[in-house]
VOVEXKOL-765312 format. One record per residue (C-alpha): residue number from 1; x, y, z. Coordinates in steps of 0.001 Angstrom, whole numbers, plus 500000, padded with zeros to 6 digits. Layout:
<sites>
<site seq="NUM" c1="X" c2="Y" c3="Z"/>
...
</sites>
This chain:
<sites>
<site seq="1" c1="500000" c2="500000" c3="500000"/>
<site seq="2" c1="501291" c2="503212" c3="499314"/>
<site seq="3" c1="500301" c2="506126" c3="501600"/>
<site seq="4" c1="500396" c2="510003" c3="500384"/>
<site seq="5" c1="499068" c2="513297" c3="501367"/>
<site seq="6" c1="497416" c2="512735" c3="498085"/>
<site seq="7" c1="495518" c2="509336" c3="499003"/>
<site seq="8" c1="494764" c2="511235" c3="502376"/>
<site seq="9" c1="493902" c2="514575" c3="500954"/>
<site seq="10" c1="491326" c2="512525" c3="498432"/>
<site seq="11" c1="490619" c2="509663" c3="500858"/>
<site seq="12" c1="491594" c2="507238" c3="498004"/>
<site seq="13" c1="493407" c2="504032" c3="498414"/>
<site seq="14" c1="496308" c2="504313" c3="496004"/>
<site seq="15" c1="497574" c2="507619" c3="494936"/>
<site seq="16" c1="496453" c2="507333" c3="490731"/>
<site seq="17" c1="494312" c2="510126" c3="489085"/>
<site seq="18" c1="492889" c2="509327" c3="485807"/>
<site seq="19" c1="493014" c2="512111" c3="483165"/>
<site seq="20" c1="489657" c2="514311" c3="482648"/>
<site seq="21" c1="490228" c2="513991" c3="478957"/>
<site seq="22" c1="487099" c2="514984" c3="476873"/>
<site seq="23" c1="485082" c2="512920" c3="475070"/>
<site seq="24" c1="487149" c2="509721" c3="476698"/>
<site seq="25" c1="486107" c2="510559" c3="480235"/>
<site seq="26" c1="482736" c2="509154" c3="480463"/>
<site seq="27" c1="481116" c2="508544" c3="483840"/>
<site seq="28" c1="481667" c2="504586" c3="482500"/>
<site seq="29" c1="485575" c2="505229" c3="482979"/>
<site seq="30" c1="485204" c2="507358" c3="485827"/>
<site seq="31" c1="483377" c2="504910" c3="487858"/>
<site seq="32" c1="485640" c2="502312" c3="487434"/>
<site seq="33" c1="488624" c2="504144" c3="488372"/>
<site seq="34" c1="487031" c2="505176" c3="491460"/>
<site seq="35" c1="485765" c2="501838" c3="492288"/>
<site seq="36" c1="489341" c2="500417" c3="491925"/>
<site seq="37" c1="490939" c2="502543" c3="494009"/>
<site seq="38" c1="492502" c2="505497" c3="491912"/>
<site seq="39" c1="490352" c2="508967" c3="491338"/>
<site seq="40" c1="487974" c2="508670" c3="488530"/>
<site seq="41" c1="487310" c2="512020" c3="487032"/>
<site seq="42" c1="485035" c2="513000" c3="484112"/>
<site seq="43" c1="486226" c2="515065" c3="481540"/>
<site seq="44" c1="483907" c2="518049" c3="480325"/>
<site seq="45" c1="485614" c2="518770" c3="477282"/>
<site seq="46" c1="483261" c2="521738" c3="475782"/>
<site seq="47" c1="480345" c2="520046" c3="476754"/>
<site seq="48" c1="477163" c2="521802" c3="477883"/>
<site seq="49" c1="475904" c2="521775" c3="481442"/>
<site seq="50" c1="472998" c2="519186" c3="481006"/>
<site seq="51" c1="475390" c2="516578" c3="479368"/>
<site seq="52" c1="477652" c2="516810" c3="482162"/>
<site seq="53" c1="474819" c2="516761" c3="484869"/>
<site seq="54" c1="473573" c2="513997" c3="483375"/>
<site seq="55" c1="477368" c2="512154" c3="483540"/>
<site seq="56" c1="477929" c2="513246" c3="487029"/>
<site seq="57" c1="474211" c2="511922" c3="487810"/>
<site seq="58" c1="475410" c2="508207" c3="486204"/>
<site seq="59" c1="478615" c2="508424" c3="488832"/>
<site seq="60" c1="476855" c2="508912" c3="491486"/>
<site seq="61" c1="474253" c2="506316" c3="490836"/>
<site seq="62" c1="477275" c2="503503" c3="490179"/>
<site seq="63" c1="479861" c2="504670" c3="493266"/>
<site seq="64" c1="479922" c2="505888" c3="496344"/>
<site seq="65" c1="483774" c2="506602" c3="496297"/>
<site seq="66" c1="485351" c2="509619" c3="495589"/>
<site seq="67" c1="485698" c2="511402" c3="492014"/>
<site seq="68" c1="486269" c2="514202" c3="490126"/>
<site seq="69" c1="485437" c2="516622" c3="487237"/>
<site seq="70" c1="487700" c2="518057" c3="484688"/>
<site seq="71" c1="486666" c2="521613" c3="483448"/>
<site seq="72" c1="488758" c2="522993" c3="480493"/>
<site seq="73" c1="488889" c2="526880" c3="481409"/>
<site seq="74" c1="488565" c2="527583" c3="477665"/>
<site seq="75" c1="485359" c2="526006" c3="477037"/>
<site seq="76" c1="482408" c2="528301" c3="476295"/>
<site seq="77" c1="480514" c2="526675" c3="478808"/>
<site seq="78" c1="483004" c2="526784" c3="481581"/>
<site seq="79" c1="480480" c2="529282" c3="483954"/>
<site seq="80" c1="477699" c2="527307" c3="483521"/>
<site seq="81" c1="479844" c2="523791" c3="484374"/>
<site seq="82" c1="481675" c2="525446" c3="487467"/>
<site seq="83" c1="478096" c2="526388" c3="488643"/>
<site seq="84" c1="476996" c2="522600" c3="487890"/>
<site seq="85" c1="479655" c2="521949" c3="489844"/>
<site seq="86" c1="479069" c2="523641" c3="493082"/>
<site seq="87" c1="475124" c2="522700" c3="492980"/>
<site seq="88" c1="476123" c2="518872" c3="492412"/>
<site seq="89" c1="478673" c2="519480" c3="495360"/>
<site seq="90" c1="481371" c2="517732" c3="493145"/>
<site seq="91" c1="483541" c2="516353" c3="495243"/>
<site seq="92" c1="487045" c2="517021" c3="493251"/>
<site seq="93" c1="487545" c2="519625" c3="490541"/>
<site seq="94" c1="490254" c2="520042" c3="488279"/>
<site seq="95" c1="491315" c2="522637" c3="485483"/>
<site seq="96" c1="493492" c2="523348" c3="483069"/>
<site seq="97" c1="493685" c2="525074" c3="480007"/>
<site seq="98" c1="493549" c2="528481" c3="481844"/>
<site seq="99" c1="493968" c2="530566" c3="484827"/>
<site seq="100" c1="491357" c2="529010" c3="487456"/>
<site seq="101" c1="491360" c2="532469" c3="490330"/>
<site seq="102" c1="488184" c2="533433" c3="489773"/>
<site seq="103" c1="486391" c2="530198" c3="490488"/>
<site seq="104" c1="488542" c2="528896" c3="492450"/>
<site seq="105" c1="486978" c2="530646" c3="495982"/>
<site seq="106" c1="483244" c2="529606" c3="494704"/>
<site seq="107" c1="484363" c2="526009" c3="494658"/>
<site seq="108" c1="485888" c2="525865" c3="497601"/>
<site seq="109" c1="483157" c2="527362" c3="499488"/>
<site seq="110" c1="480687" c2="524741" c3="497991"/>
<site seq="111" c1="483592" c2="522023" c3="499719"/>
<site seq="112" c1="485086" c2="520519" c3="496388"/>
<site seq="113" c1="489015" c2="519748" c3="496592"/>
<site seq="114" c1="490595" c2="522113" c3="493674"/>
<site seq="115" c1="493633" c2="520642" c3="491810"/>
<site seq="116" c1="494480" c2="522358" c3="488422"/>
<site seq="117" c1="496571" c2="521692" c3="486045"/>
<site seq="118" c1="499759" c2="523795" c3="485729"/>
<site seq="119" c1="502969" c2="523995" c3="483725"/>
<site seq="120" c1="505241" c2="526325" c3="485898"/>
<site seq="121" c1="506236" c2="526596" c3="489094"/>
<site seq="122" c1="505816" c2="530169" c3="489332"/>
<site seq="123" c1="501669" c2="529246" c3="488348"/>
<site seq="124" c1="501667" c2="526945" c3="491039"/>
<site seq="125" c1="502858" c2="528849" c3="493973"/>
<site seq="126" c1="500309" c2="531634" c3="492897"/>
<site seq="127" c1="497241" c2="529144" c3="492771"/>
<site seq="128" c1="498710" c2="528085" c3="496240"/>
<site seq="129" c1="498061" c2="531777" c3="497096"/>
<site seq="130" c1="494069" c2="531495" c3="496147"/>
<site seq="131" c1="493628" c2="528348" c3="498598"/>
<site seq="132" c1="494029" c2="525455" c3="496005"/>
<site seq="133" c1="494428" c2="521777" c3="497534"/>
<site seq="134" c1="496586" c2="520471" c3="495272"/>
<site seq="135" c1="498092" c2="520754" c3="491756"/>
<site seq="136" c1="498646" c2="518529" c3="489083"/>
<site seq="137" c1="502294" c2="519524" c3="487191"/>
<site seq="138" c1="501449" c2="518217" c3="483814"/>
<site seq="139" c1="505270" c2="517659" c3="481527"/>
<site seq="140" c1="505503" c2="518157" c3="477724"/>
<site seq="141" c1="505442" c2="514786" c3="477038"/>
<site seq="142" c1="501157" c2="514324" c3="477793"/>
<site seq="143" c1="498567" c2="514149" c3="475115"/>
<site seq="144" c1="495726" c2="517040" c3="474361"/>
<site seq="145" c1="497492" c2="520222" c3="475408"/>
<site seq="146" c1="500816" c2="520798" c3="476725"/>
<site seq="147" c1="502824" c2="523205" c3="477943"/>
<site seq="148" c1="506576" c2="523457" c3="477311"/>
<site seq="149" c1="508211" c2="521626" c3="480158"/>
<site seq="150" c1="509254" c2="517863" c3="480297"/>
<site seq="151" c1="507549" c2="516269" c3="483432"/>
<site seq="152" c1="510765" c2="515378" c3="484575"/>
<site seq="153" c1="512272" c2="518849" c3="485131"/>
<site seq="154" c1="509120" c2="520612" c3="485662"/>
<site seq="155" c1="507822" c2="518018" c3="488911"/>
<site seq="156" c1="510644" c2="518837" c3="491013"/>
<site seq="157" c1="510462" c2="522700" c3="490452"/>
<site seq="158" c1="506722" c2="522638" c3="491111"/>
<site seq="159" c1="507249" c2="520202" c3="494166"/>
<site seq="160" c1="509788" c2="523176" c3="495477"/>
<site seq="161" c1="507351" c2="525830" c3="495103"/>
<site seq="162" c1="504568" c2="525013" c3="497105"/>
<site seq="163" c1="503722" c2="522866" c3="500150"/>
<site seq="164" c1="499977" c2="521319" c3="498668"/>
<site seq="165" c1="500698" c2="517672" c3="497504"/>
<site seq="166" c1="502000" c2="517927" c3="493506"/>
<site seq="167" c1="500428" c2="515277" c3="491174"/>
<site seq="168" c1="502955" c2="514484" c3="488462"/>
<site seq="169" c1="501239" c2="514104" c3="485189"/>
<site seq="170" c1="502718" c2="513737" c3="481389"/>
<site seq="171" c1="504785" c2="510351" c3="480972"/>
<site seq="172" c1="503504" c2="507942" c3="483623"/>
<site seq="173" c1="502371" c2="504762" c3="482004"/>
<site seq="174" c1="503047" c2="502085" c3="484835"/>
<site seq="175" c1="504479" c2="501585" c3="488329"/>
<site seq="176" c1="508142" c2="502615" c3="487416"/>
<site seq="177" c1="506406" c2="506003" c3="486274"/>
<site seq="178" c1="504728" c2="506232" c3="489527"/>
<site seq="179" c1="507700" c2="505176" c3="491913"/>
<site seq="180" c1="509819" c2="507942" c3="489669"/>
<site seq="181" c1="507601" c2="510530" c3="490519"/>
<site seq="182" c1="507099" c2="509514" c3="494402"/>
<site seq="183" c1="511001" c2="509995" c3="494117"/>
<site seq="184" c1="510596" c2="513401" c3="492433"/>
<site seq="185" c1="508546" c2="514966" c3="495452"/>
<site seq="186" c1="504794" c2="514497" c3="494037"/>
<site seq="187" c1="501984" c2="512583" c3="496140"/>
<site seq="188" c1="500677" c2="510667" c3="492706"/>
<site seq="189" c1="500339" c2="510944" c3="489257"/>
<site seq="190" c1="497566" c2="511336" c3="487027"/>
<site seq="191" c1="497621" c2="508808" c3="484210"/>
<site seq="192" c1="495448" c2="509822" c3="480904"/>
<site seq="193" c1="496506" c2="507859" c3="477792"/>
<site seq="194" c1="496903" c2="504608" c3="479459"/>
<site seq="195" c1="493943" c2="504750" c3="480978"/>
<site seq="196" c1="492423" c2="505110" c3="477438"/>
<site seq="197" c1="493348" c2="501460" c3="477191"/>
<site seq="198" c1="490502" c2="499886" c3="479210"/>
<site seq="199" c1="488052" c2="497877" c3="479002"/>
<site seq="200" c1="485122" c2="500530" c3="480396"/>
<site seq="201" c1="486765" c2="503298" c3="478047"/>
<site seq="202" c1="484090" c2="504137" c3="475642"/>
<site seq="203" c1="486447" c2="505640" c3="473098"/>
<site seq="204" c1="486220" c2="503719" c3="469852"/>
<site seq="205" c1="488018" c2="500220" c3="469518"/>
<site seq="206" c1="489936" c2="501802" c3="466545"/>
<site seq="207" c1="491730" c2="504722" c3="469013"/>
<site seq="208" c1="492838" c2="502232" c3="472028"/>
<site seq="209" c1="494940" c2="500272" c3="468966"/>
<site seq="210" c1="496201" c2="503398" c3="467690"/>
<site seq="211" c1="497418" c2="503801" c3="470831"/>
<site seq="212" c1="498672" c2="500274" c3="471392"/>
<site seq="213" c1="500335" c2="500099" c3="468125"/>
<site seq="214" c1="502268" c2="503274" c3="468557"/>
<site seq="215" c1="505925" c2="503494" c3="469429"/>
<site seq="216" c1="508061" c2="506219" c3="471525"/>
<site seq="217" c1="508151" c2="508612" c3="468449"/>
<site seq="218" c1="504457" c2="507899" c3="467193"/>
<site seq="219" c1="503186" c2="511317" c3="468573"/>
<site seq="220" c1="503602" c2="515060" c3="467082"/>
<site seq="221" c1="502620" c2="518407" c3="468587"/>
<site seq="222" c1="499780" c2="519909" c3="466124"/>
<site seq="223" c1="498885" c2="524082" c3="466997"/>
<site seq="224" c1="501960" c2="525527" c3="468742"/>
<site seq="225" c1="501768" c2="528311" c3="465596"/>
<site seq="226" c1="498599" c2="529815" c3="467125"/>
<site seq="227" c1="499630" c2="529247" c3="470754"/>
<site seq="228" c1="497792" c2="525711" c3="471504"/>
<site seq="229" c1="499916" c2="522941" c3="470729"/>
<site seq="230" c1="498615" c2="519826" c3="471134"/>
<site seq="231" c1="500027" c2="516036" c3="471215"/>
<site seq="232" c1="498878" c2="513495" c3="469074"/>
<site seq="233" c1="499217" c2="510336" c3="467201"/>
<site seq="234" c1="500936" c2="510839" c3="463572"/>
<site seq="235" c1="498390" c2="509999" c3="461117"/>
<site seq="236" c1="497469" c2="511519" c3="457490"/>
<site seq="237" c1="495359" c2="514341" c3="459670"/>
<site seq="238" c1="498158" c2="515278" c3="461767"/>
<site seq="239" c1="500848" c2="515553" c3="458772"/>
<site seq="240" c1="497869" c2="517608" c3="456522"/>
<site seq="241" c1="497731" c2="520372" c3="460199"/>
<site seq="242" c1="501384" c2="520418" c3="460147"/>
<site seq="243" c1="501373" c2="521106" c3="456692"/>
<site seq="244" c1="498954" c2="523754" c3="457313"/>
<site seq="245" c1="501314" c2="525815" c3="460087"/>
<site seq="246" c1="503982" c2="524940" c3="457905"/>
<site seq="247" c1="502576" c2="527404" c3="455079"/>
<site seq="248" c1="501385" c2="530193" c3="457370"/>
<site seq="249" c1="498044" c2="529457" c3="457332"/>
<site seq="250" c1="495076" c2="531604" c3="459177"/>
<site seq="251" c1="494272" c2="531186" c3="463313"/>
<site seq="252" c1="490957" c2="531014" c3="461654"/>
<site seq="253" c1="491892" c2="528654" c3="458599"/>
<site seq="254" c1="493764" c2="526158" c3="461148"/>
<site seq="255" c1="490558" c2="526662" c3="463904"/>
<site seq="256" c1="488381" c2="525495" c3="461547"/>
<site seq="257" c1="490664" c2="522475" c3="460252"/>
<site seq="258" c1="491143" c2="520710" c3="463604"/>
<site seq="259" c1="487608" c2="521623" c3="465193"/>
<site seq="260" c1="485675" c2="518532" c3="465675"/>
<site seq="261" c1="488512" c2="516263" c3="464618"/>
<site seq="262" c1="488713" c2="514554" c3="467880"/>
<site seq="263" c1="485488" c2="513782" c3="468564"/>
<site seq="264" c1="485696" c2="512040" c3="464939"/>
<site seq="265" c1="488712" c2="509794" c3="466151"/>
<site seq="266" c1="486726" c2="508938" c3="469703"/>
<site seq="267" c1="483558" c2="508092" c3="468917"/>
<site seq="268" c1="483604" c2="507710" c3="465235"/>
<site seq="269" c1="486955" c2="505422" c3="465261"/>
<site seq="270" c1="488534" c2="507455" c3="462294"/>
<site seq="271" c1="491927" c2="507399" c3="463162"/>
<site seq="272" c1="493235" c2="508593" c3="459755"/>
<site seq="273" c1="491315" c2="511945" c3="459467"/>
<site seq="274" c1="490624" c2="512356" c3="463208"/>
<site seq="275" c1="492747" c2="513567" c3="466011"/>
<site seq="276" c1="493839" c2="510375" c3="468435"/>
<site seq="277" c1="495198" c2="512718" c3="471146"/>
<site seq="278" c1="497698" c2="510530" c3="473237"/>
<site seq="279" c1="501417" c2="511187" c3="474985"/>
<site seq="280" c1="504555" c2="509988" c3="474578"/>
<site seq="281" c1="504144" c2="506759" c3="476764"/>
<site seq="282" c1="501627" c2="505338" c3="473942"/>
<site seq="283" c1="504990" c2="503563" c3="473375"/>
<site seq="284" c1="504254" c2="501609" c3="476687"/>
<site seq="285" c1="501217" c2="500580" c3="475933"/>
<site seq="286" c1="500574" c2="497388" c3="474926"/>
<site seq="287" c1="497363" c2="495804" c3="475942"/>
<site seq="288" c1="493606" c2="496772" c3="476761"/>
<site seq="289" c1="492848" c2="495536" c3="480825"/>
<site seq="290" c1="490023" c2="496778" c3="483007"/>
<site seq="291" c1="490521" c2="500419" c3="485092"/>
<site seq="292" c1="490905" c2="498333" c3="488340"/>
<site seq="293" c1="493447" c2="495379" c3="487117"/>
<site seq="294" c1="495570" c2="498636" c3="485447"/>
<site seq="295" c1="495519" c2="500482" c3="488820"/>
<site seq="296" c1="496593" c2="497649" c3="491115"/>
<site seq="297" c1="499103" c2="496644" c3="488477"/>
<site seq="298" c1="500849" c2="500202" c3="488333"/>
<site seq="299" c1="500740" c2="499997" c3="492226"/>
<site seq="300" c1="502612" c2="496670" c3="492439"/>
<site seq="301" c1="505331" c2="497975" c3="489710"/>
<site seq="302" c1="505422" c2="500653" c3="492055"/>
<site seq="303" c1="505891" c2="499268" c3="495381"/>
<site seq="304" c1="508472" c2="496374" c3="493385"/>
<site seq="305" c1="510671" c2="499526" c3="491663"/>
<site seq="306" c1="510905" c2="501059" c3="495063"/>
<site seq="307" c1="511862" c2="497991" c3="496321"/>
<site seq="308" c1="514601" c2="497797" c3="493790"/>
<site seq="309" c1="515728" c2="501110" c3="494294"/>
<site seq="310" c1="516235" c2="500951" c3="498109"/>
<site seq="311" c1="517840" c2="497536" c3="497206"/>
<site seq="312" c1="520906" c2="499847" c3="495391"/>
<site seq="313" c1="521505" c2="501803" c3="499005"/>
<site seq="314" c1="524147" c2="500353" c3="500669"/>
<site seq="315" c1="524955" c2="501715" c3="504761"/>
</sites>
């Protein structure tokens, strides 16, 4: 068993977040997350306020443990979702994509646990500031949208600058992920691409191969010309948006080229045109198992690494 401020914080048994990612995050995967011991949390993607009532209803009806809600700060629904939030009293919130201040007091006073997602240490210790819980330090090396910093330099620097329990995020993909950033200074990790590889995902069948089929250099980041980059999967649609930047296309022109492109890999299983948003450790993926065998697998690798590691120390 392995014991953090973050298992404590969340009243979880093993410290393992899964990823809010949207349109992968359904209360399905949420649920059994939860019920195996990690921190299931639903993504909201862009999603209005009565599809994600309706998701958070389904995770309540199915567990009783804890979970959480991702809200991207740039969706155009985000005030009506934070407000869905505090009248559903969800439990855990997390953000990213954006600067979460001004909601950040709201959600606290409704008693949810706030955790965003940052990509600086300076971000961190001014979130600490506005009363978060905990943050998530999310590395370069993630799927969906990044920021510039490789999870291994950025976890320690983040860990320095405040004293709330950092989740390492951006790279993990089993136990020797998770023992690595126990080492580092963070409480847990939150795990989004592997956890794409279950068997209560609802993302199409054609996506989890994608991702099991991939190697170490099968992503590419897509958008950093107009200030979003994003990691995916090469495919024909990734090498057609790189093509794109590559000529100085529009914001507008390159907007309108990637919107709706995920959802058409997720749900529709087109995995040529659409965007298969994973990280860097699709390399270590390699098999589709249920939320619950993946999370007490990582924990075992976890606890054996560690093992292995104080095994090297000599008196």
């Amino acid at each position: 068993m392995l014991t953090t401020r973050l298992t404590e914080l969340l009243g979880i048994p093993h410290p393992i977040v899964q990823g809010g990612m949207a349109w992968v995050a359904t209360w399905e995967l949420a649920v059994a997350v939860s019920e195996g011991g990690g921190l299931g949390v639903l993504g909201a993607g862009n999603a209005p306020a009565d599809w994600v009532r309706a998701q958070l209803r389904q995770v309540k009806e199915h567990t009783a443990r804890p979970f959480g809600l991702n809200v991207p700060l740039f969706s155009p629904c985000v005030d009506e979702v934070i407000a869905l939030c505090i009248a559903e009293r969800v439990p855990v919130v997390t953000t990213g994509a954006g600067n979460p201040t001004p909601y950040i007091g709201p959600l606290k006073e409704a008693g949810a646990i706030v955790m965003p997602v940052v990509a600086s240490g300076a971000f961190a210790k001014r979130l600490e500031r506005m009363g978060i819980d905990a943050v998530i330090a999310e590395g370069e090396e993630s799927g969906g949208h990044i920021g510039s910093v490789s999870t291994m330099a950025l976890v320690p620097q983040v860990v320095d600058a405040v004293t709330v329990p950092v989740i390492a995020a951006g790279g993990v993909g089993d136990g020797r992920g998770l023992a690595a950033a126990l080492a580092l200074g963070a409480s847990g990790v939150q795990m989004g691409t592997r956890f794409i590889c279950t068997s209560e995902c609802t993302a199409h069948a054609n996506y989890k191969e994608a991702i099991v089929k991939a190697n170490e250099r099968g992503t590419m980041v897509t958008g950093a010309s107009i200030g979003h980059p994003v990691r995916c999967l090469r495919n024909p649609m990734s090498r057609d948006f790189e093509e794109l930047e590559r000529r100085g296309a529009s914001d507008q022109e390159i907007i309108e080229f990637g919107t709706g492109r995920l959802r058409r890999a997720v749900v529709e299983g087109d995995v040529v045109y659409g965007s298969v948003m994973a990280g860097q450790v699709s390399g270590l993926v390699h098999d589709v198992v249920p939320a619950a065998e993946l999370v007490r697998r990582t924990v075992a690798e976890a606890e054996a690494a560690l093992a292995r590691v104080r095994g090297l120390v000599t008196p």
